[in-house]
Backbone bond lengths (Angstrom), bond angles and torsions (degrees), N, CA, C in turn:
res aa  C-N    CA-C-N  psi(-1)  N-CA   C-N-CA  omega(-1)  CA-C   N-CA-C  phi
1 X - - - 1.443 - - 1.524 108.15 -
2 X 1.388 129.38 123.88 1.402 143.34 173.50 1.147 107.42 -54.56
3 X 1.290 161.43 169.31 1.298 153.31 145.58 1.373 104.37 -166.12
4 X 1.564 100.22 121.49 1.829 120.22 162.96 1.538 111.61 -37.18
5 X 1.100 121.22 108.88 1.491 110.48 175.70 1.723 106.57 -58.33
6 X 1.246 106.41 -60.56 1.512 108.82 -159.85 1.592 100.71 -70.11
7 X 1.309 122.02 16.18 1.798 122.75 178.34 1.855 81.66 -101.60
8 X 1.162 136.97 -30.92 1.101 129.88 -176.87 0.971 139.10 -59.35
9 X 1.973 96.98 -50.68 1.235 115.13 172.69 1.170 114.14 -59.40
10 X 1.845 134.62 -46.55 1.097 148.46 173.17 1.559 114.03 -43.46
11 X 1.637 102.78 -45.51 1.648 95.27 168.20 1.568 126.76 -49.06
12 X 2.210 103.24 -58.35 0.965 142.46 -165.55 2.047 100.30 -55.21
13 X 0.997 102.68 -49.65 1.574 117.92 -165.92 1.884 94.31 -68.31
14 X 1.266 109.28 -48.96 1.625 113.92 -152.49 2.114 101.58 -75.85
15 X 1.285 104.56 -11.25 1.199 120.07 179.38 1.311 120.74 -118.98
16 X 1.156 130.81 -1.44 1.222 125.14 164.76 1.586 109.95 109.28
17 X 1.165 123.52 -23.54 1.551 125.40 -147.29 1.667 110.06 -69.54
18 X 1.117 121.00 128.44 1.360 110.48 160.05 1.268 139.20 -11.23
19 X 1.039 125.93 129.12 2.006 104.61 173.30 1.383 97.20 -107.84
20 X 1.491 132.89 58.34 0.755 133.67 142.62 1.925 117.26 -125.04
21 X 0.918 100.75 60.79 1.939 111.41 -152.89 1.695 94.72 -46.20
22 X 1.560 134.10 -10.60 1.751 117.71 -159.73 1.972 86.65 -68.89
23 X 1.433 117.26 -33.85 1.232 133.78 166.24 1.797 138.10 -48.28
24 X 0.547 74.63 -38.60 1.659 97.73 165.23 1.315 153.49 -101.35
25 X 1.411 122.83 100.21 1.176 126.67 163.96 1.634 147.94 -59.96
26 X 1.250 116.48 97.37 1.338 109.72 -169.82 1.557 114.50 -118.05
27 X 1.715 110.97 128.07 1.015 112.64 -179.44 1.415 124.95 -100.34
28 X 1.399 102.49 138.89 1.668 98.87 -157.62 1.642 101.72 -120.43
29 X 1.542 111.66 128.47 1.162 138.55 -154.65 1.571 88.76 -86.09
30 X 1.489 109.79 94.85 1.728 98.40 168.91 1.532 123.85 -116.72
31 X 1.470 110.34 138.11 1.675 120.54 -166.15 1.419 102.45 -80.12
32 X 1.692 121.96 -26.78 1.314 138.61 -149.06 1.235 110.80 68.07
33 X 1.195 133.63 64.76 1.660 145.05 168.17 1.521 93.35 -149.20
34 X 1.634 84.10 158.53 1.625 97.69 -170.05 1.496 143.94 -45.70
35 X 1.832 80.55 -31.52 1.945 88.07 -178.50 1.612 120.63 -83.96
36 X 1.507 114.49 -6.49 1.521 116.39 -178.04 1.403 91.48 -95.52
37 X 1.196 126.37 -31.25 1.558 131.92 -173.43 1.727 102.38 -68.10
38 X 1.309 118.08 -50.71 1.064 113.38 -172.92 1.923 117.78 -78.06
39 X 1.547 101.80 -18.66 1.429 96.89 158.35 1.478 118.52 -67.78
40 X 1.681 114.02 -66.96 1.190 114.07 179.75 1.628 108.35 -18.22
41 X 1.423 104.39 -60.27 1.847 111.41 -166.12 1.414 104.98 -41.44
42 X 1.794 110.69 -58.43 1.176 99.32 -157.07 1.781 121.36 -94.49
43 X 1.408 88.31 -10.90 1.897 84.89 147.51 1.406 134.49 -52.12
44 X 1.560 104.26 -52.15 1.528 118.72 164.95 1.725 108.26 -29.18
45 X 1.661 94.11 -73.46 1.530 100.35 -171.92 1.175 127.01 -64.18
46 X 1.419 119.73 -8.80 1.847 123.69 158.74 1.331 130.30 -72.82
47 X 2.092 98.53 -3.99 1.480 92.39 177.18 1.378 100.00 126.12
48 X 1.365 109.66 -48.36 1.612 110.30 -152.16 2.003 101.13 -76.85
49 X 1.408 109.76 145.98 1.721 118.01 170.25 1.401 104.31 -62.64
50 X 1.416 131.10 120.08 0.624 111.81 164.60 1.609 126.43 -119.93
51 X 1.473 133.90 176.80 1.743 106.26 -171.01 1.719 78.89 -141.81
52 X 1.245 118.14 154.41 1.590 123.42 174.75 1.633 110.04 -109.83
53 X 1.624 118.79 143.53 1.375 121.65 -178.85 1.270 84.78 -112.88
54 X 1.761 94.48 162.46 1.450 98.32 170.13 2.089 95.62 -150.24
55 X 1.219 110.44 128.47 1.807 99.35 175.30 0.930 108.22 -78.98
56 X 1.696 128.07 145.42 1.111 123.51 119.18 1.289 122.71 -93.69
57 X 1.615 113.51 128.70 1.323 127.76 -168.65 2.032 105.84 -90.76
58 X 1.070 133.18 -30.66 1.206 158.09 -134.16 1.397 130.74 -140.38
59 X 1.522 156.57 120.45 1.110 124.05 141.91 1.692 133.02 -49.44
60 X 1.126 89.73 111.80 1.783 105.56 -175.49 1.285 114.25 -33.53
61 X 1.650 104.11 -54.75 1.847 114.87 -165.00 1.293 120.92 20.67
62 X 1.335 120.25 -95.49 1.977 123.68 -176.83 1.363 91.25 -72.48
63 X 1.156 143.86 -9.04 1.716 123.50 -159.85 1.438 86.22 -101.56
64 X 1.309 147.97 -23.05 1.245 143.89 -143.75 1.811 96.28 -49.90
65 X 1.283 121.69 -44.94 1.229 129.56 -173.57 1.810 123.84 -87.99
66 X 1.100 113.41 6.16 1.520 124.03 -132.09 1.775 79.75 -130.34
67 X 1.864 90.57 117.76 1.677 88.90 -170.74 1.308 110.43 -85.96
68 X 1.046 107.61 158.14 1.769 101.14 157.11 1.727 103.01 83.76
69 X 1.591 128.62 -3.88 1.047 128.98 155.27 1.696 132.19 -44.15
70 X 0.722 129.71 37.65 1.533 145.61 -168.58 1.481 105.24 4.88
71 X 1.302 117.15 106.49 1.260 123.82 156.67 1.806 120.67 94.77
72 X 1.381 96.74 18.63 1.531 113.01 -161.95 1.091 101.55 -171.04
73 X 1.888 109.11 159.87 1.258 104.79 171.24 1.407 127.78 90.07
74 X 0.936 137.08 -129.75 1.584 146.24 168.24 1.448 105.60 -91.16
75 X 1.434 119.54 -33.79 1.914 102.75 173.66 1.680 89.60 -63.09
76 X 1.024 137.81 -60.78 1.621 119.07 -163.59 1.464 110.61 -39.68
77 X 1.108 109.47 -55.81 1.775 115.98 -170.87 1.421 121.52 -67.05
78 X 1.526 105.10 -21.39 1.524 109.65 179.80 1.730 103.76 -83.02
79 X 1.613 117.68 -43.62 1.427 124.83 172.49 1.483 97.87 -44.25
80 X 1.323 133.93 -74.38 1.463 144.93 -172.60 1.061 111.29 -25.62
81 X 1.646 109.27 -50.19 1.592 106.72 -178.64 1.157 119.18 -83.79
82 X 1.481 121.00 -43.89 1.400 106.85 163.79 1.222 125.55 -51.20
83 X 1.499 134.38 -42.69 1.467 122.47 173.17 1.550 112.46 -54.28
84 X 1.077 107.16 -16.23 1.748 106.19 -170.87 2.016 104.75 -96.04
85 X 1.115 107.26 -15.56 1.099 137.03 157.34 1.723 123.27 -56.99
86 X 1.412 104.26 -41.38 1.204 119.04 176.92 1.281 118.43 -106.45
87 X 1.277 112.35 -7.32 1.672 123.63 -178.71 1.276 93.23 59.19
88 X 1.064 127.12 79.91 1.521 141.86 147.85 1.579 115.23 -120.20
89 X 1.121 125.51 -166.88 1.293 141.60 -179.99 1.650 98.21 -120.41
90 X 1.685 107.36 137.22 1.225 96.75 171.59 1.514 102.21 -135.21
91 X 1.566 118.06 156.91 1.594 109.10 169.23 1.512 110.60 -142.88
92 X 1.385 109.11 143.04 1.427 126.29 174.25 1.761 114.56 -61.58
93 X 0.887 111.34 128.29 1.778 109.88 -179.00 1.600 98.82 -112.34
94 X 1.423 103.09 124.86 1.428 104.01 -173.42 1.962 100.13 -101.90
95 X 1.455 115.60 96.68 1.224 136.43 -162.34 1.658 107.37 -107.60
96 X 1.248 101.77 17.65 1.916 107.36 -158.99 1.450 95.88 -68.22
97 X 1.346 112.87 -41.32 1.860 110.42 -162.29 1.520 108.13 -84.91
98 X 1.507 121.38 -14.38 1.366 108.18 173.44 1.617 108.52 -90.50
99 X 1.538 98.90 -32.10 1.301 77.07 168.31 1.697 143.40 -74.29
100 X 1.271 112.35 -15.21 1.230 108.84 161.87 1.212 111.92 -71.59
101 X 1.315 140.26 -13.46 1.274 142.66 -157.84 1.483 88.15 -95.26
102 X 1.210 135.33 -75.81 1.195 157.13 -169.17 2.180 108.08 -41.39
103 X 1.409 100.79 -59.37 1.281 140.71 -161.00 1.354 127.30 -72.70
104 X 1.406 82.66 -83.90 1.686 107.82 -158.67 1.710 81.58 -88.39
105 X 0.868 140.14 -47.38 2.012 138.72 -161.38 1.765 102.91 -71.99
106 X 1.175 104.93 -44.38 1.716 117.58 166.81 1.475 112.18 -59.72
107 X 1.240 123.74 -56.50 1.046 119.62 -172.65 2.126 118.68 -71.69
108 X 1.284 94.69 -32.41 1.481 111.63 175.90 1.570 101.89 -65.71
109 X 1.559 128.56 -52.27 1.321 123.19 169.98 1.403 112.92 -52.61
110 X 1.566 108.68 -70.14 1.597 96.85 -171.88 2.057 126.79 -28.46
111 X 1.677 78.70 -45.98 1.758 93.76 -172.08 1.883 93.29 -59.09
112 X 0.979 127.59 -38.64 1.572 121.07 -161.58 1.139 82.13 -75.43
113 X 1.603 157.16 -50.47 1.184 135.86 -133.79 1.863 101.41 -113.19
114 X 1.888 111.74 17.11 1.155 88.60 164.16 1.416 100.95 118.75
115 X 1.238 127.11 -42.36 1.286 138.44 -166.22 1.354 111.80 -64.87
116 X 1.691 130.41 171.92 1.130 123.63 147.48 1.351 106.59 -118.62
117 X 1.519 109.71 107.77 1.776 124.89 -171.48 1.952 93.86 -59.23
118 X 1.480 114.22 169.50 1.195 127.07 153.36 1.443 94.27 -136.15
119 X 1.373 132.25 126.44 1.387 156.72 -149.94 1.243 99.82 -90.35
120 X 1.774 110.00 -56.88 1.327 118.64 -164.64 1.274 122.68 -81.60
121 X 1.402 119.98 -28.83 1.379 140.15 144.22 1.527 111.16 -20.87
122 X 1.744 118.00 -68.26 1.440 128.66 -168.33 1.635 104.63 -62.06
123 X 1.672 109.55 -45.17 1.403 136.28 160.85 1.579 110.39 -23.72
124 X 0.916 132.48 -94.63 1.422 148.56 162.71 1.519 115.75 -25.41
125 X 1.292 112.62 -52.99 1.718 127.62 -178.99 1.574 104.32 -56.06
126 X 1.459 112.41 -39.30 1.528 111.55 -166.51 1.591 94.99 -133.06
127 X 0.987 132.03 -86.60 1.807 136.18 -131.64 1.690 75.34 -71.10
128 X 1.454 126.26 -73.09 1.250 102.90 -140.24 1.460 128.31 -76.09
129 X 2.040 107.90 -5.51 1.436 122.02 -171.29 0.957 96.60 -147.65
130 X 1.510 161.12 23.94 1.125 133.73 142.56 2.327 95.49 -115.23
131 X 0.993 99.46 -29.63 1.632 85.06 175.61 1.491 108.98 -103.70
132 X 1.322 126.33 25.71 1.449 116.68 160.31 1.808 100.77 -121.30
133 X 1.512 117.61 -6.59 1.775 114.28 169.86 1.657 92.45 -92.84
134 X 1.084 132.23 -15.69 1.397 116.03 162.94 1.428 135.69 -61.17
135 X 2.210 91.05 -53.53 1.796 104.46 165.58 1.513 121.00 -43.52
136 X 1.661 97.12 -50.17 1.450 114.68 -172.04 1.776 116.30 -41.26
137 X 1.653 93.05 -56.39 1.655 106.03 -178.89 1.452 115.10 -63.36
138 X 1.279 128.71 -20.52 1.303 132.67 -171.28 1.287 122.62 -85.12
């Protein structure tokens, strides 16, 4: 893989990361679509260890095949392969109970009380970036 050094540093600097990456662990949140895939890659190639997460928010069941299902399904299997793709390590985060907790229970109230919830909105705010940069750090 080619890589701009000074696009690196710009990554490396704007996030905090060591510039010494043989040191560092970074875990990379992958959906299995191109742009987490293509970070993972080019973290790899700056040096740094890297290991890939992937949520499951859901029982998959009918979605197992069903693309673009967020967090289940075929994004799991496509992340899998790309991390295996990248010779990384990858792991499934089983996130199902906060997210209904978090999610799906919020969003079911709001709708009873009138509202028009946005799911993915609440999604993002908590399960997928503030309680997976928590897992991550721990």
């Amino acid at each position: 893989m080619n890589i701009d050094t000074a696009t690196i540093e710009r990554v490396r600097d704007a996030i905090g990361l060591d510039p010494d990456g043989g040191r560092t662990l970074v875990v990379a949140a992958m959906s299995g679509g191109v742009d987490s895939t293509v970070v993972a890659g080019l973290l790899k190639a700056a040096g740094y260890g890297v290991a890939g997460i992937t949520l499951q928010l859901y029982d998959h069941g009918d979605a197992v095949r069903r693309k673009g299902a967020c967090c289940a399904g075929q994004d799991i299997h496509d992340a899998r392969k790309a991390a295996a793709a990248l010779d990384i390590p990858h792991y499934v985060l089983d996130f199902e109970s906060r997210f209904k907790d978090a999610v799906i229970e919020e969003f079911a109230d709001a709708y009873v009380r009138g509202e028009t919830p946005i799911p993915c909105v609440t999604c993002n705010q908590t399960v997928k970036f503030a309680d997976l940069l928590s897992r991550a750090q721990a």
